[in-house]
N, C-alpha and C positions, 0 to 999 in steps of 0.2 A: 430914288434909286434903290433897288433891291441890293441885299447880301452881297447875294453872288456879283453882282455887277461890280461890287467895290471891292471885293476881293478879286476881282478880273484885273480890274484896274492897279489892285496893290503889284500882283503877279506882274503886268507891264510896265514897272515903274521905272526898271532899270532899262536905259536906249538898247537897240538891239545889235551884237556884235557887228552884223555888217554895216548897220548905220553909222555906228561909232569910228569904226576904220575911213572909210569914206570920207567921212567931216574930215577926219586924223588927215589923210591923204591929202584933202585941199588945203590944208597950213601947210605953208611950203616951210616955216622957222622950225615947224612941230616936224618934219621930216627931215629936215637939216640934225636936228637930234636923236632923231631914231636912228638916222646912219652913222651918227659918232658912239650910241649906246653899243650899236651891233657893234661894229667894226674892234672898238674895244673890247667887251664882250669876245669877239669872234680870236683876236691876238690871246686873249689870257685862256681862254679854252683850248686852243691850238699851239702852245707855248712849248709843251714836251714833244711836239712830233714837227716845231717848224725848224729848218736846218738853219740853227744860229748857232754863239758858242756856249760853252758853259757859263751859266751868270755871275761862278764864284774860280771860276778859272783864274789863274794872274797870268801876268809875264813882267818880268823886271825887267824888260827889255823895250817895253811898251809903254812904261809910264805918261800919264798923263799924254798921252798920242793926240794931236788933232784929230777931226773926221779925216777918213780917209776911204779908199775903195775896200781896204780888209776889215775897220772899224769905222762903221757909216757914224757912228755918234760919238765915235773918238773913244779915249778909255780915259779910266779913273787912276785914282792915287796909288793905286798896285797894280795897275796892267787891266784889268777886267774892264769887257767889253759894254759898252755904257747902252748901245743898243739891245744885247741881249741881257740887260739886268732890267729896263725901260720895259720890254715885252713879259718878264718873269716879274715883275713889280706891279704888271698889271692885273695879276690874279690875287695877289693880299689886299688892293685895295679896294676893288670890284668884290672879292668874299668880303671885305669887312662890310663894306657898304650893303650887300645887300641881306648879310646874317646879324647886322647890326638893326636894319630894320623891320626884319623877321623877327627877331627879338622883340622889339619894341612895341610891334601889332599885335604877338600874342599875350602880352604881357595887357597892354593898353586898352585894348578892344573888347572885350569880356569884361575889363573894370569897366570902363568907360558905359557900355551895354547896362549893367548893372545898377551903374550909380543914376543913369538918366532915367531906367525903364521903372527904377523901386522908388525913385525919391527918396523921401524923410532922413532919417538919421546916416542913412548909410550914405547917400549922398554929401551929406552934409560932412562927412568926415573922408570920404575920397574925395570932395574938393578940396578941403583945406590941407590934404596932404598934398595937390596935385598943386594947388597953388603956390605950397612952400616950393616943394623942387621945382616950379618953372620963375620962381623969385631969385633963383640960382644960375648965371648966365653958361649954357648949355657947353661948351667947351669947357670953362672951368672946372664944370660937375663933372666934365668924361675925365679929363686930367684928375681931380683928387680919386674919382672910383679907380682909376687905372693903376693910381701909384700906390693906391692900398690894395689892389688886389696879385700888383707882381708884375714888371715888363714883360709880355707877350702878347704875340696877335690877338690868340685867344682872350684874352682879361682883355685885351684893349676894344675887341668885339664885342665883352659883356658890358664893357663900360661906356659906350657908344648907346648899347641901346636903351640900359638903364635911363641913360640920359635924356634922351628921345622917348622913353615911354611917355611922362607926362602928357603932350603934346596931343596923342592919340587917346589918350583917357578925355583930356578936355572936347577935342573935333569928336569923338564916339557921342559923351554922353548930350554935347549939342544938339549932332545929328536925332538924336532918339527923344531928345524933349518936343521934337518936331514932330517928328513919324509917329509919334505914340498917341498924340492927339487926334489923328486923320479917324474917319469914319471906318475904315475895313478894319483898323484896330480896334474899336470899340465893338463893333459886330462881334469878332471872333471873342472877343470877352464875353460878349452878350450870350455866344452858345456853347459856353462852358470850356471852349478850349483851354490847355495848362498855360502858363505863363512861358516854360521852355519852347512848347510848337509857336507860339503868338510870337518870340523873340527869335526864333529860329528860321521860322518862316516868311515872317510881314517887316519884320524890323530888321533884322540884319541885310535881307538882301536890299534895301532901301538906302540903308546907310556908306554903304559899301566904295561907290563912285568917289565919293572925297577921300577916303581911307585909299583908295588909290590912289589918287592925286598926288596927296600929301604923303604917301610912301617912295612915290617915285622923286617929291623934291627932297625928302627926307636922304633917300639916300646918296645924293648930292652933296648934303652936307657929313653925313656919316663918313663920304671917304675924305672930305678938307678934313675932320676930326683925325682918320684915321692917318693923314700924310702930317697930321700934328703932333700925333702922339710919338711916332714914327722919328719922326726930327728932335722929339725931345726926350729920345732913348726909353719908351713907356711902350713900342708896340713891337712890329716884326724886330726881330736880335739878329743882327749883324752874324752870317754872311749872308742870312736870306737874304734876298731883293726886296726893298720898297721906296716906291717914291718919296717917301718924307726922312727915309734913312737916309738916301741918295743925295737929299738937297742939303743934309744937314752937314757931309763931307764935301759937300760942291762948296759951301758957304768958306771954308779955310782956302779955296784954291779960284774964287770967283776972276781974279788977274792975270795969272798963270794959264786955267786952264776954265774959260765961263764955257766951254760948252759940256761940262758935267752938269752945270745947273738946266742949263736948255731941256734938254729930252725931258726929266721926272717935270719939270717945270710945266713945259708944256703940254705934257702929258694928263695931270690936273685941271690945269683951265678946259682943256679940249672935252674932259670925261663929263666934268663938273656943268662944263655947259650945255653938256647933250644931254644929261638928265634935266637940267632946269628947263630946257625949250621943250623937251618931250614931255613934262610936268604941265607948262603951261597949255601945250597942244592937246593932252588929257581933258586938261579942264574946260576947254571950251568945247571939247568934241563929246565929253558925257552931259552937257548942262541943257535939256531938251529944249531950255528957253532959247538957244544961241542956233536956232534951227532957220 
């Protein structure tokens, strides 16, 4: 097989958008979660212009309210509307989740690239660092980064992905002990090309398919992380909206009044789940063996 043929071949390695949608389309579990990613997605984008009430509004007159036709999810401990903090709660943990994993790919991916494509020593000392942080069970690690960096979304964003970086350094420099072996990589060495065009062009788009995978289940668990932090007073600060602050006031009045836990409650499982089925529906629709 000539050069060019192999470099043809590197060029086609990644399935092609329309094929990939297509497989995505016949998993009917992988579409069950694209509709709850959107849908959620579609509430936290549309949250300032849909006619609810204000998330931090009270009314003393309203306390703990069952659902009702004026308050569909009943209201909380001071009057506020548990529907419309449920909807406004849905953009801190959908931004955390997906800036927590943006975080963590561009942090991970470039090491990860690095430590697989060079070997020797550098390798050797981004693994053993990558190996310490993932000997550190991954919630823990977000909790101590978060409590030293300060309660807020923000720090609780950074701490999310810190946390999650390792993960992407290890599946990175995997992927690239693989790709780097193939024949089109050797070739392009062979005709002088730089080490940056040979990783830029043959090996990253190569490795790319599981970096998404495993971003889309990552951020699954970034926002459980993030409705954790949240509950144990480390992320969004009271009066924002967020599911994990929500649950952690619902926890005092679970007898009184459980349909505060309901909405952020269910709202988590529902989120959480559409990223993991659309995660798994990913992986079988970029894997050209599962054709």
């Amino acid at each position: 097989m000539t050069l060019a043929a192999e470099i043809d071949r590197a060029d086609e390695a990644l399935p092609q958008k329309s094929r990939v949608w297509a497989k995505l389309r016949r998993n009917r579990t992988a579409m069950v979660g694209f509709v709850l990613v959107v849908f959620f997605v579609a509430i936290a984008v549309l949250a300032p212009v849909l006619p609810i009430a204000d998330p931090t509004a009270t009314s003393w007159t309203d306390v703990r309210s069952p659902p009702s036709a004026q308050y569909w999810f009943g209201t909380d401990e001071i009057g506020r509307d548990v529907f419309s903090r449920m909807i406004w709660g849905a953009r801190a943990s959908l931004l955390a989740g997906v800036i927590s994993v943006a975080i963590a790919v561009a942090i991970g991916l470039p090491v990860g690239l690095i430590a697989g494509y060079f070997g020797g020593w550098i390798d050797q000392v981004i693994s053993r660092v990558t190996d310490a942080l993932l000997s550190t069970p991954f919630l823990i690690l977000a909790i101590a980064l978060a409590a030293f960096l300060g309660p807020s979304l923000t720090n609780a964003m950074i701490a999310i992905g810190l946390s999650a970086m390792p993960i992407f350094v290890r599946l990175t420099r995997g992927q690239v002990l693989a790709v780097k072996t193939e024949d089109y990589v050797e070739g392009a060495r062979a005709i002088g090309l730089s080490h940056p065009a040979i990783i830029t062009r043959y090996i990253l788009p190569n490795v790319l398919a599981p970096i998404l995978v495993q971003s889309t289940l990552t951020i699954a668990t970034a926002i459980i992380a993030e409705a954790s932090l949240s509950f144990l007073g480390l992320g969004q600060q009271p009066p924002a909206p967020s599911w994990g602050s929500m649950l952690n006031v619902a926890k005092n009045f679970l007898t009184q009044a459980p349909w505060m836990a309901w909405a952020p409650g269910t709202a988590i499982f529902l989120v959480v789940l559409g990223f993991n089925l659309l995660g798994d529906g990913l992986r079988d629709a970029l894997d050209p063996r599962s054709d």
